[in-house]
N, C-alpha and C positions, 0 to 999 in steps of 0.2 A: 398163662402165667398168673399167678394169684399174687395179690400184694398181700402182705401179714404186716400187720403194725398192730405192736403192745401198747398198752397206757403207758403213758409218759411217764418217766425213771422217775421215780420220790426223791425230794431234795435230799435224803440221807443216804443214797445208793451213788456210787459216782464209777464212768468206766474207767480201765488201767490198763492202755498197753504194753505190755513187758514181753518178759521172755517166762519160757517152761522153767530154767532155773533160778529166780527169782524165790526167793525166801521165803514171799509174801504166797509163791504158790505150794508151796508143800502141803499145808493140809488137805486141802484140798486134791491134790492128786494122789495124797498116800492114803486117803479115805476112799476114794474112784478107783486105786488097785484094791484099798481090803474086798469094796465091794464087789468087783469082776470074779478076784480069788473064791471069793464066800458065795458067790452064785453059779459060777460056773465050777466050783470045784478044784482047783488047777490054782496054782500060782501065777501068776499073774506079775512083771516086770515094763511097765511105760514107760523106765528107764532105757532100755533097751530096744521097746521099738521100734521109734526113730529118733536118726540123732536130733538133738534141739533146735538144729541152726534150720531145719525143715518148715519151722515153725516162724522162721524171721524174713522180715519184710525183703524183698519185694514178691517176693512170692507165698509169704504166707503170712499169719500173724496169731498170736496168743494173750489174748483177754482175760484178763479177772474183774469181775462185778465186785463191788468192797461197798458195806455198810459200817459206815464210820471208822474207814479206815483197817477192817477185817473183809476177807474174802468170806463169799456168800456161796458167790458162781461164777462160773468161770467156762473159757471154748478156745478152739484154736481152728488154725485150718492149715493146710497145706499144699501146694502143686500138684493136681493131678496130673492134668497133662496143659497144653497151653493155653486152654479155655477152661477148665475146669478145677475148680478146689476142692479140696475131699477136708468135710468137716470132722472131728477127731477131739474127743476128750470134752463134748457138751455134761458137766457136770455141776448141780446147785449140790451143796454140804447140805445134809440131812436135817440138822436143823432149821434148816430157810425154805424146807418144799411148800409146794402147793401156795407160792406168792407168785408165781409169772416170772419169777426171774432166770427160769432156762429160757422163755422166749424174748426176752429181753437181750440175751445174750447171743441168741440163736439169728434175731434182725440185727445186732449191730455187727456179727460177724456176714451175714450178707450182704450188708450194704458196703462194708470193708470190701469183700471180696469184687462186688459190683464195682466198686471204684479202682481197684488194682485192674479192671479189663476182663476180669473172668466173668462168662456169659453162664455157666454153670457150677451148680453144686451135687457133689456125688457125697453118699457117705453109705456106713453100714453100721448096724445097731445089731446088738444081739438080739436071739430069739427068749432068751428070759428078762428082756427089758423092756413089757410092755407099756411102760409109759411113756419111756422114749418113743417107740413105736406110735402112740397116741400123740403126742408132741407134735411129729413131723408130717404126721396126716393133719394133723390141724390147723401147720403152719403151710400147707400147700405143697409138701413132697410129695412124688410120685412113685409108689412102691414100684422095685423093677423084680416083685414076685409076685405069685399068687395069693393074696389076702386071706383067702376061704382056708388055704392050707396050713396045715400044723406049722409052726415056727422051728418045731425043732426037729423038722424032717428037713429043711432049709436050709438051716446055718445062720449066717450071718444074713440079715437083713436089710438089701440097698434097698436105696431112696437116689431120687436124682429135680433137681427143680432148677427150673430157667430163668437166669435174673434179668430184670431189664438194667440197660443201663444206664449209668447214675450222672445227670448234667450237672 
């Protein structure tokens, strides 16, 4: 088990737990569909694949990171199975990368999860999102493929990492 701790949030970054339809999250996920669409080719609907209520407590929850009151960054998670949450929708708006704030986001939805009971985290990233890819190897995910191998002979790309739990 690895711990992963970000530098401490800047006084102008504050978290928001809401919901997927929340006003305050639309650009940001209608930016994360243009992006899926525009890389994977394919249109792309989040609307559609899962319903929202997926995403609501007590078995999941959905985050926006807000810098002065705008979304930055933002994640969610969901019920895998009864020990497990499956991470979904880790996305910083294009404007904000390269400040830490997917791992910002990334620890506060595991420590969330740690505290709901969940001993584990599963998720899958695509193979054209090597940074994600880079992210969750840094934050201590466990690839559940062969690293050496093409990404796009794969598909979708799990990870899996084991929380401690949270006193």
């Amino acid at each position: 088990m690895t711990t992963f701790h970000p530098a401490p949030l800047p006084a102008e970054l504050t978290l928001l737990h809401t919901t997927v339809t929340d006003p305050l999250a639309r650009p940001l996920l209608e930016e994360l569909t243009h992006e899926y669409s525009t890389r994977y080719h394919k249109p792309v609907n989040l609307d559609e694949e899962y319903p929202p209520e997926a995403f609501h407590p007590p078995g999941g929850a959905f985050l926006l990171l807000l810098e002065r009151g705008a979304p930055v960054a933002g994640g969610a998670y969901r019920r895998y199975d009864a020990g497990t949450a499956e991470l979904k929708r880790i996305w910083t708006h294009s404007a904000h990368r390269r400040r830490g704030l997917a791992r910002h986001v990334l620890h506060t939805l595991e420590r969330d999860a740690a505290g709901r009971g969940y001993r584990r985290i599963y998720l899958t990233t695509g193979p054209r999102q090597p940074e994600a890819k880079r992210l969750y190897l840094a934050a201590g995910y466990r690839p559940l493929f062969d690293l050496s191998a093409d990404p796009e002979t794969i598909g979708p790309l799990p990870f899996e990492k084991h929380l401690a739990a949270v006193t």
